[in-house]
C-alpha positions in Angstrom: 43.3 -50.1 83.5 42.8 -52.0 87.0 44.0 -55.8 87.4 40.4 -56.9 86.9 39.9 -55.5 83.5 43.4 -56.9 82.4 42.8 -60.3 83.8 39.5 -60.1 81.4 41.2 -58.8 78.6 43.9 -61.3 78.8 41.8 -64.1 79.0 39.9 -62.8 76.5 42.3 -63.0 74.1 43.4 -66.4 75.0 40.2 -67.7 74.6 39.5 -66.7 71.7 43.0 -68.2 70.6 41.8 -71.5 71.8 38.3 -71.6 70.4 39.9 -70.2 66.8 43.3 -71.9 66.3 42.3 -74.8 64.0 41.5 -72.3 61.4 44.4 -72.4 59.0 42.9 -69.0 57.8 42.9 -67.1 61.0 44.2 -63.7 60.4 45.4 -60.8 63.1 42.1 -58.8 61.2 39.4 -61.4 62.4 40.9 -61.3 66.1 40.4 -57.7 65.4 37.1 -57.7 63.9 35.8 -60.1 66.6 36.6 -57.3 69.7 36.0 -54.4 67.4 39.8 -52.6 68.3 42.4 -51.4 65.8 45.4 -53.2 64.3 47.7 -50.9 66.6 45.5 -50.9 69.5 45.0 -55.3 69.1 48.9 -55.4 68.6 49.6 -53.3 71.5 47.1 -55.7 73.8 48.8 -59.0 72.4 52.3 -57.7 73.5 51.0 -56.4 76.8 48.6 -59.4 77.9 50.1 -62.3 76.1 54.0 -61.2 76.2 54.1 -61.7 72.5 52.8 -60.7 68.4 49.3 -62.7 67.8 51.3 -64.7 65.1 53.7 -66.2 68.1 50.7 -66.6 70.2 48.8 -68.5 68.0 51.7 -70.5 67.2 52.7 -71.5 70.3 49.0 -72.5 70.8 49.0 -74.5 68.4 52.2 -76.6 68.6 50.7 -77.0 72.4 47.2 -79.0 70.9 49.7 -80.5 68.4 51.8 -81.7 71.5 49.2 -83.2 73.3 47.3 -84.6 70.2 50.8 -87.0 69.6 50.8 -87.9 73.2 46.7 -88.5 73.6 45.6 -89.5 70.0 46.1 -92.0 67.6 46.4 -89.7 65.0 49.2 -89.5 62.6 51.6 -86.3 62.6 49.9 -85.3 58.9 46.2 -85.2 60.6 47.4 -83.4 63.8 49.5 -80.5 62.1 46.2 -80.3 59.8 44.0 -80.0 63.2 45.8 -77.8 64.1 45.6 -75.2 61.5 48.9 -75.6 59.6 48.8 -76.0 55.8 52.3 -76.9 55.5 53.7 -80.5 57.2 56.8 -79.1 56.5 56.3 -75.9 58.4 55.0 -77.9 60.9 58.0 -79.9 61.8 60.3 -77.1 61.3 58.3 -74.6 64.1 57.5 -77.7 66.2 61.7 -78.7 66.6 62.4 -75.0 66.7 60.3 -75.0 69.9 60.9 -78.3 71.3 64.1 -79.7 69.7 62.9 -83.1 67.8 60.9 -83.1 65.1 57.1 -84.2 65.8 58.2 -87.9 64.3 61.4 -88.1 66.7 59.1 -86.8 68.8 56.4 -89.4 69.3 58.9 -92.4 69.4 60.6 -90.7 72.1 57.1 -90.8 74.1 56.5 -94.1 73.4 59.6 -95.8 71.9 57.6 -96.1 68.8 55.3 -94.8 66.9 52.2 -95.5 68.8 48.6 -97.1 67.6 
């Protein structure tokens, strides 16, 4: 494959990450569906083009939105792990300190010394 077609394909699958990961539901099967390859083949393109499994990926995409959602909304934690697309608040915070070291509470009063709004 040249550097153009992996540039597409990579994007590709980032965009689609972005446009999707709100759905709690989303599934390695609909990213699948959606570009018509195989389980092996899609898991294969994730690790190549993205550097990790679709379930890191997407998680890591969404702690991103749930990062900027504390910084840029007035939202409360609940509401933004929700918009997100977690189910669980308390795997939210757990996967969110894993990857950033505070919890999404200690968090938000570290941005703004309290909790904001």
């Amino acid at each position: 494959m040249d550097k153009q077609r992996l540039n597409i394909c990579k994007t590709s699958l980032e965009s689609f990450l972005q446009a999707h990961y709100s759905n709690p539901y989303l599934k390695f099967e609909d990213v699948a569906c959606h570009f018509r390859f195989s389980k092996s083949h899609g898991y294969a393109l994730f690790k190549k083009h993205l550097g990790a499994p679709f379930g890191m990926c997407l998680r890591n995409v969404r702690l991103s939105k749930a990062k900027d959602a504390m910084k840029n909304t007035p939202y409360s934690i609940t509401e933004i792990a929700s918009m997100c697309g977690f189910t669980s608040l308390s795997t939210f915070s757990k996967v969110f300190k894993e990857k950033y070291g505070d919890t999404p509470t200690t968090y938000r009063k570290k941005m703004f010394g309290v909790i904001p709004f």
